[in-house]
N, C-alpha and C positions, 0 to 999 in steps of 0.2 A: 575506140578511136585513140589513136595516138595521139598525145599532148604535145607532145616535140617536133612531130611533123605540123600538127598547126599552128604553133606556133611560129615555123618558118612558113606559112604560109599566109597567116600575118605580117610577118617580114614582107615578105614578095611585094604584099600587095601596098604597104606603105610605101615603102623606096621604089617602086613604080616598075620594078624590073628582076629578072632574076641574077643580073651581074652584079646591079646595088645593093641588092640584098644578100651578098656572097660577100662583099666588102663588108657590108655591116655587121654583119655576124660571124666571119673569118669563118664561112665554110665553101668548099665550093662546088660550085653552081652543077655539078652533075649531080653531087649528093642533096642536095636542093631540088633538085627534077626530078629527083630519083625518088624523095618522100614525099614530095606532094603528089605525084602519081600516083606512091604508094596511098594516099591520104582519098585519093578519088576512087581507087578501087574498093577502101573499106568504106566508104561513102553510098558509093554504088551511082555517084554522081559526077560530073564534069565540072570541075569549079572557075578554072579561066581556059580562056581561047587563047594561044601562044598564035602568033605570028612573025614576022624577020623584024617588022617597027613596030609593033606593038603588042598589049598586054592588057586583053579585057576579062574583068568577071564576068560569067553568067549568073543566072537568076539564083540561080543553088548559092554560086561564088559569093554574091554579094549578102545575100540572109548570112552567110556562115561567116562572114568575117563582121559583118554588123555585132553578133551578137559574143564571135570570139575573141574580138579586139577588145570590149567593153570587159571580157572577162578577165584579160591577162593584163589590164589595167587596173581592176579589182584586185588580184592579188599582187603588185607590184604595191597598188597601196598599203596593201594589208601585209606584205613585209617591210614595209618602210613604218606603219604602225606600231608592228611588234618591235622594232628594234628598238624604235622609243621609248614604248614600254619598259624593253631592258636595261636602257641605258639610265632613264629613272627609277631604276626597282630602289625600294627605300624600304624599311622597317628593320626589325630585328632578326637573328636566325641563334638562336641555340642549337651548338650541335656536341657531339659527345664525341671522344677521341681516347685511345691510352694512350696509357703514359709511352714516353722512348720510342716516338713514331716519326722519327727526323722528318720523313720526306713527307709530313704533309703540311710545315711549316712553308715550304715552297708554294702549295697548294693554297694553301689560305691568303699568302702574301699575292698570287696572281687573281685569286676571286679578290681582293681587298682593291685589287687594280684595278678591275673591272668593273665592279661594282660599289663605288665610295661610298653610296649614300648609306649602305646596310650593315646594321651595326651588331659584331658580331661577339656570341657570349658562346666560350668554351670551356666543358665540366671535363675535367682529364680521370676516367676511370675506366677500371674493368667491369663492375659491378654493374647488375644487370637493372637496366634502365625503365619504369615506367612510364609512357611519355605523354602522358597526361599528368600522373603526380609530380614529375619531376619538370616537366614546361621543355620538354626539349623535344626540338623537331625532328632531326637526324641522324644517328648513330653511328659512327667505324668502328668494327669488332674484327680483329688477329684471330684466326685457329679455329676450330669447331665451334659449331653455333649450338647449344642447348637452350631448350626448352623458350625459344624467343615467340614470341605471337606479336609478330612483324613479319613485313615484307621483307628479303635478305634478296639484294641485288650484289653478285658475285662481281669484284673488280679486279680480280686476278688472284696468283700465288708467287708466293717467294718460298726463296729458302735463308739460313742463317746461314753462316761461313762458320769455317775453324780457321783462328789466326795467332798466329809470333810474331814476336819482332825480330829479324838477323843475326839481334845478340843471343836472344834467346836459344835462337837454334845452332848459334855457333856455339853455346855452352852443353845444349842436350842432342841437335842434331836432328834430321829433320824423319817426323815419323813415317812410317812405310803401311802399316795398317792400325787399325782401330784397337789392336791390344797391345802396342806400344805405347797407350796414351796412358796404361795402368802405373807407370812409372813416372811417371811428369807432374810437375804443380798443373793446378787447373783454375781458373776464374770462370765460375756459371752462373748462372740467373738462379736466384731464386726461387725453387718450384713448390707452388702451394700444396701441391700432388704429391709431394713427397716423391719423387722418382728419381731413383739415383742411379740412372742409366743413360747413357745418350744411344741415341737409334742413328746409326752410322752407316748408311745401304741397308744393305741385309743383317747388319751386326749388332747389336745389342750389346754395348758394351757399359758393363759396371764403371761408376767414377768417385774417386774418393777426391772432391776437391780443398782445397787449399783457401780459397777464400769463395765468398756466394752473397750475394747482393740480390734484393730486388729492384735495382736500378744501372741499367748498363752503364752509363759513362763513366761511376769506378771499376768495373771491368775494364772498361777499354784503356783507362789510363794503368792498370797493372801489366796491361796485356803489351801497353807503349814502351813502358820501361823495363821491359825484359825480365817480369819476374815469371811470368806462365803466358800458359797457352789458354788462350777463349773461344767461345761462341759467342757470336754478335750480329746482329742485323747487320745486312749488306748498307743500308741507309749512311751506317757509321762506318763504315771501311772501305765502299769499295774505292775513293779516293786513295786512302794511305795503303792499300793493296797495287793501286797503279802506280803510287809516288816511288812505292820499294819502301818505307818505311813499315809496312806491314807485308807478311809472305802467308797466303791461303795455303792449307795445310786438306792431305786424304779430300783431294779434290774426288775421286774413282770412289768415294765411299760418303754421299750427298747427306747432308740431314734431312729429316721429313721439311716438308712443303707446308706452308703456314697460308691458307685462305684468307682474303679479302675480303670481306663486306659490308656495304653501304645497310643498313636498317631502320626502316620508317613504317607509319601505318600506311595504311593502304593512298594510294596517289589521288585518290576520289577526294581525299581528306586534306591535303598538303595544301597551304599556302603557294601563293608562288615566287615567293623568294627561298622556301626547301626543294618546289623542284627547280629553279634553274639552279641552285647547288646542287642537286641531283645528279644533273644534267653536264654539269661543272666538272664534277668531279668523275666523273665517268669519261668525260673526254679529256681530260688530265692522265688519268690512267693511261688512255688509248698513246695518249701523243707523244708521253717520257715511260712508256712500259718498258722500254731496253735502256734508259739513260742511266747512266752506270753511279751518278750519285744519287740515284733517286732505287727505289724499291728493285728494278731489273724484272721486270714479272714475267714469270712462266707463261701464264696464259687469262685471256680475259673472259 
């Protein structure tokens, strides 16, 4: 049974008519005849007698709206329930995040709008989380997931950018491929991996940098004042890439793709103030995937 045609067919028979009921529900009245017929066919019953003045149930007609009107008033209550529910979710949520993750400061600030009552406690690390010993509900982890015994709900992918400043490139000039970069100061992330390579498309290219942080924002302030050329999350550039204060660099030559993921125990187990941030943050994703200050994600 279609739930949409009975429900216009509860329609109908409230507002008394199939024109009032075209008003009420802004659809009109042919596609209205058109699924409630459809609705008697999958019935296998006759539900009203149409006429030119009038508009009766049959015996079928009146059982099935007795008992479908009672239902679709059930769950109108029971979303007007739940939203209360939401609107008072109250308690605590520890969630875990890394470090130099701009765009989910947006994200917390719109759950924090949403939901005042719940009071939120955030551990900023890489390090791989127990979440029983460590009391934390929910987890965001950047890059390949190892060795996790969690759920990993995928929220998309980014890439980093290569970026200069104008002056920069008006004193070295703008590179053309990935082994021009062997020649240039460079400011990189710190890699606990030891890998002194950036993977450029297909290229592979050795870096001997100039200065290395494990904290981008003194990258991005080297990279502001024209002494070299970075890698940086789009979170932190793609503004001063649109302002012109920053110019992306060997766009034709991508860096790898950095995975998304939400990490929790299994959903049987969660609170319900971890899943409507679950839930949160998963339509967060959905709604700024392309916003050009926020992450820009590949795919969900």
């Amino acid at each position: 049974m279609d739930l949409n045609s009975l429900q216009l067919f509860v329609h109908v028979v409230q507002q008394g008519s199939f024109s009032a009921a075209s008003r009420k529900v802004r659809t009109p009245v042919s596609t209205i005849s058109r699924r409630i017929s459809e609705l008697e066919s999958q019935l296998d019953q006759r539900l009203l007698e149409r006429s030119t003045r009038s508009l009766d149930l049959t015996d079928a007609g009146k059982t099935l709206y007795l008992f479908a009107s009672r239902g679709f008033e059930e769950i109108s209550a029971g979303k007007i329930a739940m939203q209360e529910s939401q609107d008072n979710l109250s308690g605590t949520l520890r969630i875990s995040i890394p470090p130099n993750v701009d765009a989910w400061e947006p994200l917390i600030d719109e759950f924090y709008q949403r939901y005042p009552k719940v009071q939120l406690e955030i551990i900023c690390t890489t390090r791989r989380i127990d979440f029983v010993e460590d009391g934390i509900d929910v987890v965001l982890r950047v890059g390949e997931l190892k060795h996790q015994l969690a759920v990993a709900r995928k929220l998309g992918s980014y890439r980093h950018v290569l970026v200069a400043s104008p002056e920069f490139i008006q004193r070295h000039s703008i590179p053309k491929t990935p082994d021009d970069l062997t020649e240039l100061p460079l400011a990189v992330f710190v890699n606990r991996l030891g890998n002194d390579y950036w993977q450029l498309g297909d290229s592979r290219t050795a870096i001997n940098p100039q200065f290395a942080c494990n904290d981008y924002a003194p990258i991005l302030a080297m990279v502001r004042k024209g002494n070299m050329l970075g890698e940086l999350p789009p979170t932190m550039v793609n503004k001063l890439i649109k302002s012109g204060e920053l110019v992306e660099l060997l766009t034709d030559y991508p860096l790898p793709a950095f995975d998304l993921h939400l990490l929790y125990p299994s959903r049987k187990y969660l609170s319900n103030i971890a899943k409507t941030y679950i839930d949160f943050c998963i339509e967060f994703c959905a709604k700024h995937s392309q916003d050009d200050s926020l992450f820009n994600l590949l795919d969900r």
